[in-house]
C-alpha positions as CSV (number, residue, x, y, z in Angstrom):
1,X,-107.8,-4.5,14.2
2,X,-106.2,-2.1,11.5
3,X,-103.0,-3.2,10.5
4,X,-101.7,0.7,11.0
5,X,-102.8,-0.1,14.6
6,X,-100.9,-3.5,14.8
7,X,-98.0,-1.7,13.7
8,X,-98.0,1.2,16.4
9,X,-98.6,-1.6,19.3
10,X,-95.4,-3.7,17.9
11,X,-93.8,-0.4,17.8
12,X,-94.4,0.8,21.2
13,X,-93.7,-2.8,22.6
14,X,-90.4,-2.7,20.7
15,X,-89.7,0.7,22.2
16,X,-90.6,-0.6,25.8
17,X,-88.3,-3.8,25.3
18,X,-85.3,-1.1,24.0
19,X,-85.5,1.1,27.0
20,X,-86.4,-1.4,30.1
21,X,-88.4,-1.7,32.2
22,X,-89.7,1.1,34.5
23,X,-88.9,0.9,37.9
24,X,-91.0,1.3,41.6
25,X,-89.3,1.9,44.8
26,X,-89.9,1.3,48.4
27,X,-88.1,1.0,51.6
28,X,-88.1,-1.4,54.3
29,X,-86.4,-1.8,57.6
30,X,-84.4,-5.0,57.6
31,X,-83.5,-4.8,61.0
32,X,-82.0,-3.0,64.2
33,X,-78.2,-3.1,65.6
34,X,-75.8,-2.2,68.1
35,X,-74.2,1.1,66.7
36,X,-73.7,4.6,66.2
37,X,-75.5,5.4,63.4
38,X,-76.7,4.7,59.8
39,X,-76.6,7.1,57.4
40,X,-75.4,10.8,57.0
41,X,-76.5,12.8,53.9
42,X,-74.3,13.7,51.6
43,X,-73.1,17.1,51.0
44,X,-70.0,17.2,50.0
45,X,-68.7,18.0,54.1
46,X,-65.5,16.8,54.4
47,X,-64.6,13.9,57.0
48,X,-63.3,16.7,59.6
49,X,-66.8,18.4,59.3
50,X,-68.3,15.1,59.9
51,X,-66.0,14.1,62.5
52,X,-66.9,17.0,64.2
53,X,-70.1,17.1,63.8
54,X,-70.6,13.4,65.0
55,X,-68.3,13.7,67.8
56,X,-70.7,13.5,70.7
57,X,-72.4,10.9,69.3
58,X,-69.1,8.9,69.6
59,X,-68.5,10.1,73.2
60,X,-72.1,9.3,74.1
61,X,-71.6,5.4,72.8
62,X,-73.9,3.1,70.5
63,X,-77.2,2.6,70.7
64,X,-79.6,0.2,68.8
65,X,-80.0,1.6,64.6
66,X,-82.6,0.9,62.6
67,X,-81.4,-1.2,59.2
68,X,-82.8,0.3,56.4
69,X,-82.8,-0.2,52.4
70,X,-84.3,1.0,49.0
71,X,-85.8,-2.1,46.8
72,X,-85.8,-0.8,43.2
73,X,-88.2,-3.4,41.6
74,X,-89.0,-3.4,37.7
75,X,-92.8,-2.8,37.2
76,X,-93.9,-5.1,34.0
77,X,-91.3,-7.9,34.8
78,X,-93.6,-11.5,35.5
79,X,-90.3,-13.4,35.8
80,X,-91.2,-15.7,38.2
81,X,-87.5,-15.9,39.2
82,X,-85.5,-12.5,39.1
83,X,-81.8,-11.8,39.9
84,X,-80.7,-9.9,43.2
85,X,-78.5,-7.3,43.1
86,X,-77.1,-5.9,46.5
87,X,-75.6,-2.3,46.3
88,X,-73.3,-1.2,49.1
89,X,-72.7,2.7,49.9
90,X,-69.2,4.2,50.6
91,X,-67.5,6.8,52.9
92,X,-65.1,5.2,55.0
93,X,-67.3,3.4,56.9
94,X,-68.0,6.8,58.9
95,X,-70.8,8.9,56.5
96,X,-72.5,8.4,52.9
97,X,-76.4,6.7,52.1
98,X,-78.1,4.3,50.1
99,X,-79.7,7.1,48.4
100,X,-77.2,9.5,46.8
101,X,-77.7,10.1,43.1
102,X,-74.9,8.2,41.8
103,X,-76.5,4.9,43.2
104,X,-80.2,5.9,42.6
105,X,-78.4,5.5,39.1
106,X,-77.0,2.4,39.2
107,X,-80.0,1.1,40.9
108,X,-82.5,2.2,38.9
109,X,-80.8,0.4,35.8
110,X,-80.2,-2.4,37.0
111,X,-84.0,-2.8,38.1
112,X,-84.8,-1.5,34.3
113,X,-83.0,-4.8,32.9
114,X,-85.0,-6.8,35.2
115,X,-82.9,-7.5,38.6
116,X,-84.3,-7.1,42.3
117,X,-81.9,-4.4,43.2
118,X,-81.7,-3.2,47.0
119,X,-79.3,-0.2,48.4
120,X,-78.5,-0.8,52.2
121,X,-77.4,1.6,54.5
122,X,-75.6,0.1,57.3
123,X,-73.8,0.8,60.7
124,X,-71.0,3.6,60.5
125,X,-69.1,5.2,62.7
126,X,-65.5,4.6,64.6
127,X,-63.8,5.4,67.4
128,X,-60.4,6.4,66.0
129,X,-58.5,3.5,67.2
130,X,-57.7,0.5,65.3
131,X,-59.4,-1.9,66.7
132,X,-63.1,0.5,66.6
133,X,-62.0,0.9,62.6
134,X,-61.7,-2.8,62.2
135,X,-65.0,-3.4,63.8
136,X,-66.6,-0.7,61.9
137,X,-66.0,-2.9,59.0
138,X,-67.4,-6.1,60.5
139,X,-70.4,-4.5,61.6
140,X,-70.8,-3.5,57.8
141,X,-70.2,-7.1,57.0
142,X,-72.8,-8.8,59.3
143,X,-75.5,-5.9,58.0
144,X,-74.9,-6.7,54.7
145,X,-75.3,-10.3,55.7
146,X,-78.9,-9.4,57.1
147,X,-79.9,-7.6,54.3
148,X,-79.1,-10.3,51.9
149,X,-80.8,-13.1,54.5
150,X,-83.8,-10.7,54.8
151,X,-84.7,-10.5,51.2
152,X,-84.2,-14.3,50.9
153,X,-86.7,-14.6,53.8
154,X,-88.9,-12.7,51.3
155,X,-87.7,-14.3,48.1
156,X,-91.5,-15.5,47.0
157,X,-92.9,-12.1,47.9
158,X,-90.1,-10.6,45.3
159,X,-89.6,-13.1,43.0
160,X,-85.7,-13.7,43.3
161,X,-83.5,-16.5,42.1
162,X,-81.4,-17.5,45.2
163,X,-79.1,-19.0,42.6
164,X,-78.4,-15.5,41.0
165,X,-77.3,-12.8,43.9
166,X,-74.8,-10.4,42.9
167,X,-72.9,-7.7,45.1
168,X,-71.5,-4.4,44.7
169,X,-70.2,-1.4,46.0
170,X,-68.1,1.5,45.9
171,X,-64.8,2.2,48.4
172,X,-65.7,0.8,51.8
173,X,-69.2,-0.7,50.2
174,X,-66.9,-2.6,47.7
175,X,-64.4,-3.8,50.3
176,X,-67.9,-4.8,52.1
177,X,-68.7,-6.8,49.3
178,X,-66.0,-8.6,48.4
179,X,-65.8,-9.4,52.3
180,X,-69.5,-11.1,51.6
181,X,-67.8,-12.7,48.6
182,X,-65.0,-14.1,49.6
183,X,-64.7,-13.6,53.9
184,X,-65.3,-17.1,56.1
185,X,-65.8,-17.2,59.4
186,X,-62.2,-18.2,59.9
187,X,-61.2,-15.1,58.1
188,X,-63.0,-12.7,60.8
189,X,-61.2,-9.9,62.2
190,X,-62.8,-10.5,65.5
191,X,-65.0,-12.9,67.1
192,X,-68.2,-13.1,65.3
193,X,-70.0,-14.1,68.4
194,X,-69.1,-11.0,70.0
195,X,-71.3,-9.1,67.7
196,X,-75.4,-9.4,67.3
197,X,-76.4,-11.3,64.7
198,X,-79.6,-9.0,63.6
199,X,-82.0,-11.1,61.9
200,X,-83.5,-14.7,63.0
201,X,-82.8,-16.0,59.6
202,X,-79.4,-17.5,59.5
203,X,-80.0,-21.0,57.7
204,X,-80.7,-19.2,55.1
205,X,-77.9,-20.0,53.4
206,X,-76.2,-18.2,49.6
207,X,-73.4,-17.6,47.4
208,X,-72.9,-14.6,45.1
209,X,-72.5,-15.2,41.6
210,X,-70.3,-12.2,40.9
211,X,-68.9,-9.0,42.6
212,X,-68.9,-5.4,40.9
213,X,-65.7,-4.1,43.2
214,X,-65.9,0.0,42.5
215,X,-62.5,1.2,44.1
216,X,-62.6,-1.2,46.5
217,X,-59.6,-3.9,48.7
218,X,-59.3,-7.0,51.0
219,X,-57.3,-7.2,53.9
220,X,-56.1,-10.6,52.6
221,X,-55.9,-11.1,49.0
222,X,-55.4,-15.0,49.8
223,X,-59.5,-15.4,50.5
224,X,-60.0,-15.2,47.0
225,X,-59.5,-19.1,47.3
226,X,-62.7,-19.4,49.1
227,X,-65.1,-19.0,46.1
228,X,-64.9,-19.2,42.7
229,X,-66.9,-15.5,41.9
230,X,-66.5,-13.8,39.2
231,X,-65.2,-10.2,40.0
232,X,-65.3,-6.9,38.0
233,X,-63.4,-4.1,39.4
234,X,-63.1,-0.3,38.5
235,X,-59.9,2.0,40.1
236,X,-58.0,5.4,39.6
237,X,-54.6,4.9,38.9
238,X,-53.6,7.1,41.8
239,X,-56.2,6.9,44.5
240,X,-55.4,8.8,47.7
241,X,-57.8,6.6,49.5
242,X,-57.5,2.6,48.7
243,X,-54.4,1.6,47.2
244,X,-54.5,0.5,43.4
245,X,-52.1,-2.5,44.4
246,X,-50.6,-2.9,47.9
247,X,-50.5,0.0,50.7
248,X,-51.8,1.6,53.7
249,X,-54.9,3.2,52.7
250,X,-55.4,7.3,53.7
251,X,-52.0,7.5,51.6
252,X,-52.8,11.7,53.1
253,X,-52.1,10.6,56.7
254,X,-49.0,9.5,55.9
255,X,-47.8,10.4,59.7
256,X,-50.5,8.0,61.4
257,X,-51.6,5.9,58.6
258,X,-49.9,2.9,59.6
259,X,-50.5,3.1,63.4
260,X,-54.3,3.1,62.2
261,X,-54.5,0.8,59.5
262,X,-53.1,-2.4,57.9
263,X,-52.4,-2.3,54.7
264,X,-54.8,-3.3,51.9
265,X,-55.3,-5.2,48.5
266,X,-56.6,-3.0,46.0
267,X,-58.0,-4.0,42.7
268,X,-54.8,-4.2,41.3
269,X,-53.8,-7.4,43.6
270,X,-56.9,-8.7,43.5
271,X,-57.3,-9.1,39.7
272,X,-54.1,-11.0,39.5
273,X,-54.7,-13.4,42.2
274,X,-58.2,-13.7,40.9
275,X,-56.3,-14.7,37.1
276,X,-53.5,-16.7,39.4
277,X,-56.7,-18.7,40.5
278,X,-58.3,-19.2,36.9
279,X,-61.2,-16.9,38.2
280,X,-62.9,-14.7,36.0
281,X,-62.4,-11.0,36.3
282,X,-61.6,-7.9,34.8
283,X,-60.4,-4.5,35.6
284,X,-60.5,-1.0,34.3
285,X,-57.6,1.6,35.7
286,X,-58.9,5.2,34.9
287,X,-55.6,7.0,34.7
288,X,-56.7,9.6,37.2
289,X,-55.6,11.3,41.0
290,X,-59.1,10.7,42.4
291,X,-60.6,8.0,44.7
292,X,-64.6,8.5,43.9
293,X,-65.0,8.1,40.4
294,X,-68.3,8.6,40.4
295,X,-67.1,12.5,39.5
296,X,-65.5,14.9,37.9
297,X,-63.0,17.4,38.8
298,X,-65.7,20.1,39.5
299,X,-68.1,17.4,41.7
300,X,-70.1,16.9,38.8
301,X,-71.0,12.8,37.8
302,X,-69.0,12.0,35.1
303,X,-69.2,10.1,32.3
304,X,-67.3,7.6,33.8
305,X,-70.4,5.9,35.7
306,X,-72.4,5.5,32.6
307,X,-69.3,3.2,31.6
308,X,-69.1,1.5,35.0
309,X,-72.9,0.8,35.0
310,X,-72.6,-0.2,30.9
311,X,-69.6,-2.9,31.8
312,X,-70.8,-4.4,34.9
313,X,-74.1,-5.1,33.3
314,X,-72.4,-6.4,30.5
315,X,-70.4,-8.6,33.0
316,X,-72.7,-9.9,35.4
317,X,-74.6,-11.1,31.9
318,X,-72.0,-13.3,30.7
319,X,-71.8,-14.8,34.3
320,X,-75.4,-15.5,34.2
321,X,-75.0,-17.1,30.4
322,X,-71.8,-19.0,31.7
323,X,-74.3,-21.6,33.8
């Protein structure tokens, strides 16, 4: 072969090893479970519209949901062992999908630096009461549960490091993952037998290596003491939704916020129990009045998730390089 040619090849290999790998995508059903529904696209209707629009389906009761999730693969990786990444949608636990842009983004680079990443969409929907919000989150939790048990069923099929599954999420998918993180049975907000468990797999046993926590809380900052994870977090200074420190979430239903809810942990609270605890973590306050800060003023994706996705891959490897 020409040495001109042996250059080009280097070159192009060089080029492919810069940019990542590409990426295929599929989607699976991971399983079915007593609710209301699972997704609701996203476009840009505020949670009245929603409400209303979902209304019946709240009067009519649940029904059994299909599970579903995207698996971003990276096409080229042989890795005979690959880390997971689980990615968890927001919107109150009422609306939002596995698939808007935003998280086709994060997914899609994450499965270019050679992770398994799946996005899950999960059971939503809430009586407004406080007891049918606080299951509305549980439910979340045991879906994301399967999901994770699921793909560890499948491990061989896609090549995944048990030792190496990381969670994330964004607003109620971040409180969902540091739940996954951090919750024990002992920490449930009900009975866990009350609800289905939705997959036959549940000796499959994990822990996560690190959480990326985008605008995310806990309910009780003290089960931080149950795992030594790693957690990265990312929060507006002065989020209307989920408290940057200590408060009632919904700080814009002042008048009924706390007959509704409890109040929450934000990121603030939990990077300093997490440093009270000798745990690694970091955190990055965005001096902003926003909750999702995914975009801009004028609904556009800002800049700010190019940093998110630049830090949290940056973070998750020094976990993996701290074994």
């Amino acid at each position: 072969m020409r040495r001109g040619s042996i250059f080009f090849i280097i070159l192009l290999f060089s080029v492919f090893q810069v940019s990542g790998f590409p990426v295929s995508v599929k989607t699976k059903v991971y399983g079915e479970a007593y609710g209301y529904w699972t997704s609701y696209a996203d476009a840009g209707e505020d949670f009245k519209t929603i409400y209303a629009n979902k209304k019946n389906t709240l009067i009519k009761g649940r029904r059994m949901c299909p599970l579903k999730m995207d698996i971003y693969e990276p096409r080229g990786n042989y890795s005979e062992k690959r880390p997971l990444l689980v990615f968890i949608h927001g919107g109150a636990f009422f609306t939002g999908d596995k698939a808007i842009e935003p998280i086709v983004r994060i997914c899609r680079h994450f499965a270019s630096l050679g992770y398994v990443v799946a996005s899950i969409n999960y059971r939503l929907g809430f009586r407004p009461t406080p007891t049918s919000i606080v299951e509305a989150g549980f439910s979340a939790y045991l879906d994301t549960d399967a999901a994770i048990r699921y793909l560890l069923y499948y491990k061989d099929v896609y090549r995944i490091d048990p030792s190496k599954i990381f969670v994330g999420g964004s607003s109620a998918g971040a409180i969902t993952a540091l739940n996954i993180a951090f919750m024990r049975e002992w920490d449930y907000p009900v009975s866990g037998a009350e609800h289905d468990r939705i997959n036959p797999w549940m000796d499959d046993r994990y822990s996560i290596r690190a959480v990326a926590n985008l605008w995310g809380a806990v309910m009780d900052v003290g089960m931080l003491v149950n795992a030594n994870t790693p957690v990265i977090s990312f929060h507006a200074r002065w989020d209307p939704l989920v408290p940057l420190n200590y408060d009632y979430p919904f700080q814009e239903l002042s008048l009924i916020n706390g007959v509704l809810f409890d109040k929450m942990y934000g990121s603030m609270a939990i990077q300093a129990e997490a440093e009270a605890l000798g745990r690694k973590a970091e955190l990055y306050v965005y001096e902003v009045t926003r909750h999702d800060l995914y975009y801009d003023d004028d609904g556009n994706i800002s800049s700010r998730l190019d940093e998110i996705i630049d830090r949290t891959a940056s973070f998750f490897s020094e976990v993996m390089s701290d074994e």
